[in-house]
Structures are given as structure tokens and as C-alpha cells.
N, C-alpha and C positions, 0 to 999 in steps of 0.2 A: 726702743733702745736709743739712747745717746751717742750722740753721731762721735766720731772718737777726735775730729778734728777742734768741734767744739770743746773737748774736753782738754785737752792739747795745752788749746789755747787760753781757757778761763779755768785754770785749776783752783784757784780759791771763791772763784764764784758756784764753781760746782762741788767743791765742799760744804761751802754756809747753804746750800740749796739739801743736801742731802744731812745735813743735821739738823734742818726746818721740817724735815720729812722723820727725823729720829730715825736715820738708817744709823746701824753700829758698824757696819764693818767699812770706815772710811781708807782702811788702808788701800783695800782696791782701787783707789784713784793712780796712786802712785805706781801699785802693781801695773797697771792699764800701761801708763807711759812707761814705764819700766819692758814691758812685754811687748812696745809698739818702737819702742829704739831696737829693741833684738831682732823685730821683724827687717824694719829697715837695711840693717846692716845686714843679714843673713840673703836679704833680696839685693844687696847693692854686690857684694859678693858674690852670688849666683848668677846674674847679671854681668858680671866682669871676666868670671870664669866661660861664659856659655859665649863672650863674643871672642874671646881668647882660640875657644874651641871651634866659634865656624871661621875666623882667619887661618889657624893651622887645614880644617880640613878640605878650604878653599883652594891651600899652595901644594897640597898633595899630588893634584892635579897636574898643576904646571912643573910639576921637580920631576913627574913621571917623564911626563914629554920631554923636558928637558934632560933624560938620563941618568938625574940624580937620585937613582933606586935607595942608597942609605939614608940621604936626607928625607923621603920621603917614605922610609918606614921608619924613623923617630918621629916624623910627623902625627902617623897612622898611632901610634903608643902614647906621644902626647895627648892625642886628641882620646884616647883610650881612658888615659888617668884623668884628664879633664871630665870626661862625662861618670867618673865614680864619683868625683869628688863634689860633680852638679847633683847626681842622684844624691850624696848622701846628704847636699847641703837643703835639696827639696825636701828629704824627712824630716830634718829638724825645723823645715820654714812650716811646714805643714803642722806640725805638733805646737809651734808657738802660735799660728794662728789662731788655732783649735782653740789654745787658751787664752787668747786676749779676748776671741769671740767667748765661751763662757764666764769668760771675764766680765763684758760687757753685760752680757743679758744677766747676771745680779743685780744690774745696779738699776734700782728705780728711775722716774723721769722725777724731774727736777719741779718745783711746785712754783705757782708764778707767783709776783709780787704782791698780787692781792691776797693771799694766802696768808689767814693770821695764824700767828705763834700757837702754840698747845701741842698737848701729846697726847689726849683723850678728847671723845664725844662731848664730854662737858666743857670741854672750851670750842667750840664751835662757837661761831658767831649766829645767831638770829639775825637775817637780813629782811624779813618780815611776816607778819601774825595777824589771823586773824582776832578783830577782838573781842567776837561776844563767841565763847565755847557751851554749847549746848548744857541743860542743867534736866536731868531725865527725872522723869516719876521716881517714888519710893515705889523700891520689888523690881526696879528696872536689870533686866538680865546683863551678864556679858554673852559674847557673841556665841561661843562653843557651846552655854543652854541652849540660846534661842535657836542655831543648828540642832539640836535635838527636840525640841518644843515644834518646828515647823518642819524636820525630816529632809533637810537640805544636805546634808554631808553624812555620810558615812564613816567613820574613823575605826572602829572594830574590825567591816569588811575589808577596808583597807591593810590594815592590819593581819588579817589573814591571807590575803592575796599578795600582797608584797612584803610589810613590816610597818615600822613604826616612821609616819613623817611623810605617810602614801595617802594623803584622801579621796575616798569614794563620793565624788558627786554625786546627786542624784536628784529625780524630780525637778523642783522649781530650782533647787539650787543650780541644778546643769543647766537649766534653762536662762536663769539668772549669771552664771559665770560664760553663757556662747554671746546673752545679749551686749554682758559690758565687752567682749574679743570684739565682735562687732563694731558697738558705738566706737571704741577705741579706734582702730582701725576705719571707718570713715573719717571720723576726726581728722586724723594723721592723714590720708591721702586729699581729703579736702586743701589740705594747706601747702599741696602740693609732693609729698611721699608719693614715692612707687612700691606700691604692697609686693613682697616676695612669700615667699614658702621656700625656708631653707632649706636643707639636710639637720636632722638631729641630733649627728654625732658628728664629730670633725676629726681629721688626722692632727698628731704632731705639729706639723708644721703650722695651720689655721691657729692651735693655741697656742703656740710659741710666737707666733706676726701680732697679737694684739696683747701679748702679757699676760694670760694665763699660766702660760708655764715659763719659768720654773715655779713663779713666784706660788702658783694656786694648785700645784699638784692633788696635793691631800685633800684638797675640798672637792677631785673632779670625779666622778663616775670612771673606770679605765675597763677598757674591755681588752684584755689583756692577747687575746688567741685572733685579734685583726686589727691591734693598734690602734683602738678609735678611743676616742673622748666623750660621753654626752654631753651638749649641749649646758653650761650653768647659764648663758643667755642668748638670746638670738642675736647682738653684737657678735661672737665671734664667728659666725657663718655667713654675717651679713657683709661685714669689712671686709671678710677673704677672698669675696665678688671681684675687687679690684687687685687682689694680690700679682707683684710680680706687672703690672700695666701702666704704661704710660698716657694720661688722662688727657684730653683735650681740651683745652682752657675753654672753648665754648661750652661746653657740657656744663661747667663749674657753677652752683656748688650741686654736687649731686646729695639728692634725698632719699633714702629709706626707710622703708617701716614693714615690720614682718612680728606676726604673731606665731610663739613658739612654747610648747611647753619648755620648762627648765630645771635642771638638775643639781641638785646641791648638795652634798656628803654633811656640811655644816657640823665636821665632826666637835667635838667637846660643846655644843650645845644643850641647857639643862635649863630646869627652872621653870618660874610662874612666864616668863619670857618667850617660853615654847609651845607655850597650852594654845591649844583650839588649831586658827589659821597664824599665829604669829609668825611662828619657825615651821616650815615644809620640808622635805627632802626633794618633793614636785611640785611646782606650781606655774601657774597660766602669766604670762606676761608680754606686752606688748611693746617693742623698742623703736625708738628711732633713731636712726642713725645720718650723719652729712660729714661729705667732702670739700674741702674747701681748698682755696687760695690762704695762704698763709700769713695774708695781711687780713682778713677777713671773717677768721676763723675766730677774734673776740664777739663780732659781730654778731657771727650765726650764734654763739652759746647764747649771748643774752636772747636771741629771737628763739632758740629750742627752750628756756625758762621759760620766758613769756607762754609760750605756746603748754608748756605743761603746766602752768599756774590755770590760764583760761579754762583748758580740760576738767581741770580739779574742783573751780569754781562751778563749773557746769552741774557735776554732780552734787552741787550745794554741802559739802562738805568742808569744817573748818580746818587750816592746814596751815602751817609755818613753813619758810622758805629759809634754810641754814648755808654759813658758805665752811665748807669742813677745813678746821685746822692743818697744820702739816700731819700732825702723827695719827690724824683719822683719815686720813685719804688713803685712795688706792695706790697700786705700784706703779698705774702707765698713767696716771692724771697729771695734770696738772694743774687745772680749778675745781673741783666740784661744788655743786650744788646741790643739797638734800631736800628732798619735801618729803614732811611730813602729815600725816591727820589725825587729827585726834579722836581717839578712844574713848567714850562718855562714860561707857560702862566699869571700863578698865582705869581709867584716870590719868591713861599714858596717849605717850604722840606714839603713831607707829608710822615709820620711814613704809615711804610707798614708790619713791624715783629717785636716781639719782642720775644728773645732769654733767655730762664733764666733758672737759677738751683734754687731749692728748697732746695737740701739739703735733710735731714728728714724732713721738714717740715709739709709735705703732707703724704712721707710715715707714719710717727707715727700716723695721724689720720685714714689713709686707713687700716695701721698693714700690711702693703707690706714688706714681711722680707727673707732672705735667712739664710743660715747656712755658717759659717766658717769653715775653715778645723779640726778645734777641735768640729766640733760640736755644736759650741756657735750660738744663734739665732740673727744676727744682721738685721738691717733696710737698707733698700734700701736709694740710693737716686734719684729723679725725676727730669727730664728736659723736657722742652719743647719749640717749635718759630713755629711760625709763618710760613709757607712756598708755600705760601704766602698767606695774605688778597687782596683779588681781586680790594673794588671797587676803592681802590687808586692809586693800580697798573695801572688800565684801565686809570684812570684820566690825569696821568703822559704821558700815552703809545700816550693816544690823542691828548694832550697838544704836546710833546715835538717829533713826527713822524709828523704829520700834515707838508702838503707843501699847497699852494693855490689852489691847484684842488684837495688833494686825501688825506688819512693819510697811511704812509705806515706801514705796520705789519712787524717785528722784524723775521728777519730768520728762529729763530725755533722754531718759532709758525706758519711759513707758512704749512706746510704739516700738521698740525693739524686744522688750520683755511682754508683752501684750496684755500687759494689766496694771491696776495703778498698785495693787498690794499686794501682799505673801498674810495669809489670814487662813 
């Protein structure tokens, strides 16, 4: 959320930030200040009236002792009217806040300066490629035969036990989807991550602190009869660790990584775009997440990139690295960065991470803060990628290792997978 003093004070820089984002509804700027002077005044007011009311009910006292019984029951009536007029000036400060705070949480973070112009995926910038893209056999499969040619997914079973967008792992494939959670996750704690196991569904509040709600309602799983959410990534169980905490600069920058299934409604999803592992409604994914100092936090982003480039090269797999336009970013970002791999069989790239800073965005709603060296309470800032989402990785790994008799598994995932191939 947008801290509202910021907004206050840079109204035209937080408008040219939210029409690089293609938000429409810019009036809410104005509404904001408009709704934060009503506060004001309604709290300078109630404030004036409440000291008004403890000096009348202060001299009550002393008018008694002193005798003056009339003066000191127009005291007792003032001080009567005073507190209706505090009560009823608290309901209305109450109902304006309500909606300067709903106010607030519409409005997206702000995208940084690196952040190129566009309003679609097609203007995303390429910040780097690899450049020689695999060139397969003639009869070379895509991914969802060669899942049915070697008996790795199940998509029918799934199908019958939940619905459509559920895959049934099975065999090598289950074997093949624990070894890369695995590789994944040593990776990540090598480079110093602290592994958790979150909770899978989160209350309210966990996806309103990191931007899931309001903005992502309809895409989230709701269990309506105990108010939870499933999981769409392990970022939001993993940031709500610090919700509400005031952080200790030596700790700083803190690291996580937590493997989690994740859940996606991805409603009005259709097309050749959906076939196989493209689009899930479940899928296996591994995140990492950092806290930082607020001068520092460009820093960590380009070291969480680095760190998922490295990952990706390991798997020997080709991949592009995009930095996303304004109108393709998320709601709580502020830079992202996309990686991609590509699909031999498919002839497409398929997004496998994405890298972003926050900013305060997230911290200000969570209240994730540390101290300064004077003492002063500042806000953190949050990042987080992808490290990695499984089922596109798997897609890519099938697709583009595939020979006519076997597909071969990538080095170093062999001593995790225990074999060099799927034959």
C-alpha cells in the first residue's frame, strides 16, 4: 500500500507512476486527499471537543467543594453534550477512515524508473537471451505426448478426482517433480535461505499485507465456512512470518525459501496456451523471498536475478531474462523481472519465475519495520522470484532433452533423480 504521506506530498509524480502502470481509476488520488483532509479536520475537532470535556469535568470537582451545586451541574450537562457530540464525531472519523483505508488498498504500487513504457507482454523489454535455441529431431514430440509416451502425468485421473487443471503425477514423473523440489531447495539454502513449510491456506489479513486482495480475489481458491484462502504462492505465508514486527537491523537482509504446492482459479483461461503443464489450477513451486534495508533492496533484486539465472543455467536449459513493462506488471511490484525457457517442441518461451521488489508496498500493509541508527522506525523493503515453478520447467526439460528412444535428465538432477534418463 502507498504510504498516504507520500501521496500527500508527490501528487503528480504518483499519478505519471499510475498511468505507466495503466491504472484507470486516477480519480482516487484526489478522493485520497480529499478523504485525508476530512479525517483531519473531524480528528482536530474531536480533539478539541474531548479537551473542552476533561477541563469542564475537572472543575466539577472543585465548584462542588466550593458550593457551587448549579455551576457544577451545568458542568455535569456540558460535559454530557460534549461526550454525544465526541461519540458522534468518532462515527463519522471511523466510517471516513474505513474509506480512505479502502481507498488506499485500490491503488497499485508505483513502478520504478527502470520500468519501460507499454501496456502489454509484447512490449516488455529482453534484457537477455540465450543464443543458440535447441533444433529437435523430425517426430520430435511436445511435452503432453511425451507425458503419455513415458506415463509421467495423469491428466484423466486428475480429472476425475478433482476436475480439469488437477495433474495426477505418477511414477518417474513424481519422482522427477520431488527430485527438481529437492535440487531447488538446496540451491536456495546453499546461498544462504532458511527453508520453511508454511501453512497452505492463509486468512484475510496474510492476503490483503502482501496484495493479493482486493486486487486477485477471483483468481484465489476461498473456503468460504472458515475464511481462508489457498495458497496461489508460498510468498504470501512466507512474508506474513514478519507481519506486524519490528526487525532488527542485525538480522538484515533476511532470506527465505519454502516449497509449497499452489493454487490458481486462472479463471477465463482457454486455448493451445493451456494444453498439457502450460496453465494448472495446481502446481509445485519453489520461492524465495528477502528482507531488506531500504537502500539495499536494488541490490538484493539484481543478487535474487543472478541467483535464478545461475539455477536455470544449471539445468542447461535455454531462457530469456525480460524486465516487464508498466501495463504487465503485478499490482504490489514495482520492477519485475521475467524468465523465461524455451519450448522446442512448442516453438514458444514459457515464463518459469518472476523476480520483483515491492518496495514498501507490502511492508506498509504488513507494518514489517526495523530501527535506524538514531532510533527512528523505518519500513522494510520486500522481494521475492520464483525459484522455480515446476510444471513449465518439466515441459521445457521434456520437450527440449527428448532423443527418439529416451529423454535425458540434466546432470544435476541426476543424483537426485537416480538415473541419467526416462526410457
Amino acid at each position: 500500500m502507498l504510504q498516504l504521506g507520500f501521496i500527500r506530498s508527490n501528487r503528480e509524480k504518483v499519478l505519471q507512476g499510475l498511468q505507466k502502470k495503466h491504472f484507470q481509476d486516477l480519480q482516487l488520488v484526489d478522493e485520497i486527499i480529499t478523504l485525508d483532509d476530512q479525517r483531519k479536520k473531524l480528528q482536530t475537532q474531536s480533539d478539541d471537543l474531548l479537551s473542552q470535556r476533561n477541563s469542564a469535568s475537572k472543575s466539577i470537582g472543585a465548584l462542588i467543594a466550593q458550593g457551587k451545586k448549579e455551576e457544577a451541574e451545568e458542568s455535569k450537562l456540558k460535559v454530557a453534550s460534549l461526550k454525544e457530540q465526541i461519540d458522534t464525531l468518532t462515527t463519522e472519523l471511523s466510517k471516513v477512515e474505513e474509506q480512505l483505508n479502502q481507498c488506499l488498498l485500490k491503488l497499485p504500487n508505483l513502478p520504478n524508473e527502470l520500468v519501460p513504457n507499454g501496456k502489454a507482454a509484447e512490449e516488455n523489454t529482453v534484457v537477455k537471451q540465450s543464443t543458440n535455441l535447441p533444433a529437435l529431431f523430425q517426430g520430435a514430440k511436445p511435452h503432453w505426448d511425451l507425458i503419455t509416451q513415458y506415463d509421467l502425468v495423469d491428466f484423466q485421473t486428475g480429472v476425475k478426482i478433482t476436475g480439469s487443471g488437477f495433474p495426477l503425477y505418477k511414477g518417474k514423473g513424481a519422482k522427477l517433480q520431488r527430485a527438481l523440489i529437492q535440487y531447488f531447495l538446496d540451491y536456495n539454502t546453499a546461498a544462504g535461505y532458511t527453508e520453511y513449510i508454511p501453512p497452505h491456506v492463509v486468512n484475510a489479513s496474510s492476503a490483503y499485507g502482501t496484495g493479493q486482495l482486493p486486487d486477485k480475489e477471483g483468481q484465489m481458491y476461498f473456503i468460504q465456512e472458515d475464511d481462508l484462502y489457498l495458497i496461489p504462492t508460498a510468498e504470501v505465508p512466507v512474508t506474513n512470518i514478519y507481519r506486524d514486527e519490528i526487525v532488527s537491523s542485525s538480522s538484515l537482509p533476511i532470506k527465505m525459501t519454502a516449497y509449497t504446492p499452489c493454487f490458481r482459479r486462472e479463471a477465463g483461461s482457454f486455448g493451445k496456451d493451456v494444453r498439457g503443464l502450460n496453465r494448472v489450477h495446481q502446481f509445485d513451486k519453489v520461492e524465495i523471498v528477502q528482507l531488506t534495508e531500504a537502500t539495499k533492496s536494488y541490490a538484493a533484486l539484481d543478487e535474487m536475478v543472478s541467483h535464478v539465472e545461475k539455477l536455470i543455467l544449471s539445468l542447461e536449459l535455454p531462457y530469456r531474462i525480460l524486465r516487464l513493462c508498466g501495463g504487465d506488471m503485478s499490482f504490489a511490484s514495482a520492477l519485475t523481472y521475467d524468465f523465461e525457457v524455451y519450448s522446442a517442441a512448442q516453438e514458444r518461451w514459457l515464463e518459469v519465475s518472476s523476480v520483483s521488489n515491492f518496495e514498501t508496498f507490502q511492508t506498509n500493509r504488513l507494518k514489517i519495520r526495523t530501527k535506524d541508527e538514531q532510533g527512528k522506525t523505518q519500513l522494510l523493503h520486500s522481494l521475492n522470484g520464483s525459484s522455480l515453478a515446476l510444471p513449465r520447467i518439466l515441459a521445457s526439460m521434456l520437450e527440449n532433452f527428448q532423443t527418439p528412444e529416451e529423454i535425458i535428465i540434466p546432470k544435476v538432477l541426476q543424483p537426485y533423480f537416480g538415473a541419467e534418463k526416462i526410457s
